[in-house]
C-alpha positions as CSV (number, residue, x, y, z in Angstrom):
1,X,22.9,-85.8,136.7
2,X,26.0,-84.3,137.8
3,X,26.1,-80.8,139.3
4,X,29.3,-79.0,139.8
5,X,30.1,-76.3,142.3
6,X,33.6,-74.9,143.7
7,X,35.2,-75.2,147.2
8,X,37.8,-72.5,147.5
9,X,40.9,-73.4,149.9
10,X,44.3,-72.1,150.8
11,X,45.6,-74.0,148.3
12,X,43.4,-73.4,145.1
13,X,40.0,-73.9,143.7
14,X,38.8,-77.5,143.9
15,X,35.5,-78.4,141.8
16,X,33.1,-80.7,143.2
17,X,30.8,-82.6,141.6
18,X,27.3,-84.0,143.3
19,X,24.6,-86.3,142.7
20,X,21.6,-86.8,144.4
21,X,23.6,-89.5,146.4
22,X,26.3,-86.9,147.4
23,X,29.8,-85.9,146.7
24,X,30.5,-88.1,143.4
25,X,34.0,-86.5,142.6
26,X,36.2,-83.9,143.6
27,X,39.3,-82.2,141.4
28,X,42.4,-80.6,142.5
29,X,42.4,-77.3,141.4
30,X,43.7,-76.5,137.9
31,X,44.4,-72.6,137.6
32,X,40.7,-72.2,135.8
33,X,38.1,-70.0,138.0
34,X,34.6,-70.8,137.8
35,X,31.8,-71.5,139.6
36,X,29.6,-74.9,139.5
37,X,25.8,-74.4,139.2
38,X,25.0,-75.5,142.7
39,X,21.7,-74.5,143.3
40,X,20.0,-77.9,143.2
41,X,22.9,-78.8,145.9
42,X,22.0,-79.2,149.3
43,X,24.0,-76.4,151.4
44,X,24.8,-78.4,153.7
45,X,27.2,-80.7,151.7
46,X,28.8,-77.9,150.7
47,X,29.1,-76.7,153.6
48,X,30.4,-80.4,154.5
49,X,32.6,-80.9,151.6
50,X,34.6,-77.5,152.2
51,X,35.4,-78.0,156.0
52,X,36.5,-81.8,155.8
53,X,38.7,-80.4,152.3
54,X,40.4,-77.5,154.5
55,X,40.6,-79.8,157.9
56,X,42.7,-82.9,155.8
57,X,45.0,-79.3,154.0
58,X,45.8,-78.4,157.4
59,X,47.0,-82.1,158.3
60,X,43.9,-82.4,160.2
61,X,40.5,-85.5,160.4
62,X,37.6,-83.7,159.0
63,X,35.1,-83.9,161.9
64,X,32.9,-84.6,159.3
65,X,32.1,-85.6,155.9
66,X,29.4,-84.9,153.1
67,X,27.4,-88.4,151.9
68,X,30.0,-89.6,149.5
69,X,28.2,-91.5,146.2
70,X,30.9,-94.4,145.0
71,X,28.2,-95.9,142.6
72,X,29.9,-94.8,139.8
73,X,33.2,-98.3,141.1
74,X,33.1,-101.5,141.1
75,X,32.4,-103.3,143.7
76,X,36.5,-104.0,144.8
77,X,37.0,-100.0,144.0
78,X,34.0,-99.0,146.4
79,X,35.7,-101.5,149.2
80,X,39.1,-99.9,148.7
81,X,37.1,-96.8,149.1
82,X,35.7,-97.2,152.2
83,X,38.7,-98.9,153.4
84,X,40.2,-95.9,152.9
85,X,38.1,-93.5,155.2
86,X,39.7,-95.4,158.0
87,X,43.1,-94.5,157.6
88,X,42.7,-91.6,160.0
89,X,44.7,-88.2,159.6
90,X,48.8,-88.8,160.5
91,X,48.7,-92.6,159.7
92,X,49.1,-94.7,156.4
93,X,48.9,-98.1,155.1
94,X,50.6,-100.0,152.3
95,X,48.4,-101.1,149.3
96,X,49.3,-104.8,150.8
97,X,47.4,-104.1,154.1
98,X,44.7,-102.2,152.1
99,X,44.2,-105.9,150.3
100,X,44.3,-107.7,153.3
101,X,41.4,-105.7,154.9
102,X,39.2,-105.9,151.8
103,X,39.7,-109.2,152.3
104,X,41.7,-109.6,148.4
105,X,45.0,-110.6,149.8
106,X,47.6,-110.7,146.7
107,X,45.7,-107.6,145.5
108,X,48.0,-105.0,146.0
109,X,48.4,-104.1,142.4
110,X,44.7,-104.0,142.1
111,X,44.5,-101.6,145.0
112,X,47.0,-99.5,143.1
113,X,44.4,-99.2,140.8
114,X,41.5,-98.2,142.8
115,X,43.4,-95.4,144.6
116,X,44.0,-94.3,141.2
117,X,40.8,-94.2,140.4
118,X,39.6,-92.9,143.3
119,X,37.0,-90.1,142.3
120,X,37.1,-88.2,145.6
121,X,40.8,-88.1,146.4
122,X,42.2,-85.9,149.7
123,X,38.5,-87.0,151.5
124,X,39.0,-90.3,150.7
125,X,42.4,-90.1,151.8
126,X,44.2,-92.6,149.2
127,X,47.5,-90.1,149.6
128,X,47.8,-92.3,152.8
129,X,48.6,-95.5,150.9
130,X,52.2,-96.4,150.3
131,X,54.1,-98.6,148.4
132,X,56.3,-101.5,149.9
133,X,59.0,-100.5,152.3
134,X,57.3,-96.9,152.9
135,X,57.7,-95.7,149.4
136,X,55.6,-93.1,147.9
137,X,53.5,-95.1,144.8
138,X,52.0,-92.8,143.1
139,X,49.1,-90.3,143.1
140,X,46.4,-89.5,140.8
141,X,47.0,-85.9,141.0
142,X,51.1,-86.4,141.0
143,X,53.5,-86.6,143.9
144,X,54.1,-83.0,144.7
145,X,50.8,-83.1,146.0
146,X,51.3,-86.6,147.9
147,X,54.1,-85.2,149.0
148,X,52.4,-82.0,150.5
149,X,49.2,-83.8,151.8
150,X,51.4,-86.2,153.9
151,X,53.8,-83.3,155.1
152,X,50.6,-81.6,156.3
153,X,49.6,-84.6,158.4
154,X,52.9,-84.1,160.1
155,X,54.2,-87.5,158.7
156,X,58.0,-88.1,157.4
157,X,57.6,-88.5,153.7
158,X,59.6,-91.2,152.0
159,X,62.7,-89.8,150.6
160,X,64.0,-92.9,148.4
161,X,66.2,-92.4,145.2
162,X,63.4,-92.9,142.4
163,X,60.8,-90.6,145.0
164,X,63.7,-88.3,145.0
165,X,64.1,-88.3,140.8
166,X,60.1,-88.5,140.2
167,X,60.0,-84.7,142.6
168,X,62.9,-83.2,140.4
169,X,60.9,-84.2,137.3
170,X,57.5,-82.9,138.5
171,X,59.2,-79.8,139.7
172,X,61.2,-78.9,136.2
């Protein structure tokens, strides 16, 4: 059973979703208010959840995080996953070297797809990821996020023709 609940940041309302395990998924917010039925959530991992969300918004590593609950992957998603936690606030990696160290070299497509999937983005940090030759990818919750989370970590964001094009589209 999945219990919802609402972190509030400068930037919007993100729901949260736990498990018994931990933080199970995590949504950017959408305009819609609301809050979760949280009571059979530990206050503590809520308390967790909101200051690693509003450390990584101010460009920041979260000194901590909440137990994060990745049974709902496969086993190459949850590796990707993990991999991901050590890409540390200001610093990226390239879905190639994200392969390598999940030992699936060849696998960059693959990884594509687990960032995509990834159910707890901005904590596990799969905005840090970039394509070949430092190019933006994509992003589950679109590139004018990416975009932002990157800026906030104080890092020059790839400015390439088709990045360029995909943030006048987003922005119309």
């Amino acid at each position: 059973m999945m219990t919802r609940t609402t972190i509030e940041t400068s930037e919007g309302a993100f729901s949260a979703w736990f498990s018994d395990k931990g933080l199970a998924a995590l949504s950017f917010p959408n305009g819609r208010r609301g809050r979760g039925d949280d009571a059979d959530v530990p206050a503590e991992w809520i308390r967790q959840t909101a200051g690693a969300l509003n450390a990584i918004l101010r460009g920041e590593q979260p000194k901590q995080l909440p137990p994060l609950d990745f049974s709902r992957g496969t086993e190459f998603q949850q590796k990707v996953w993990k991999a991901l936690l050590t890409i540390g606030a200001g610093k990226t990696r390239s879905y190639s070297e994200i392969a390598h160290a999940v030992g699936a070299p060849g696998a960059a497509r693959a990884v594509g797809g687990a960032c995509g999937a990834n159910p707890i983005p901005v904590l596990v940090p799969c905005h840090r990821v970039l394509a070949a030759n430092q190019r933006l990818g994509g992003f589950s919750a679109g590139l004018k996020w990416k975009r932002l989370l990157l800026q906030r970590e104080a890092l020059a964001v790839p400015t390439d023709e088709r990045d360029k094009q995909r943030l006048l589209d987003i922005m119309d």
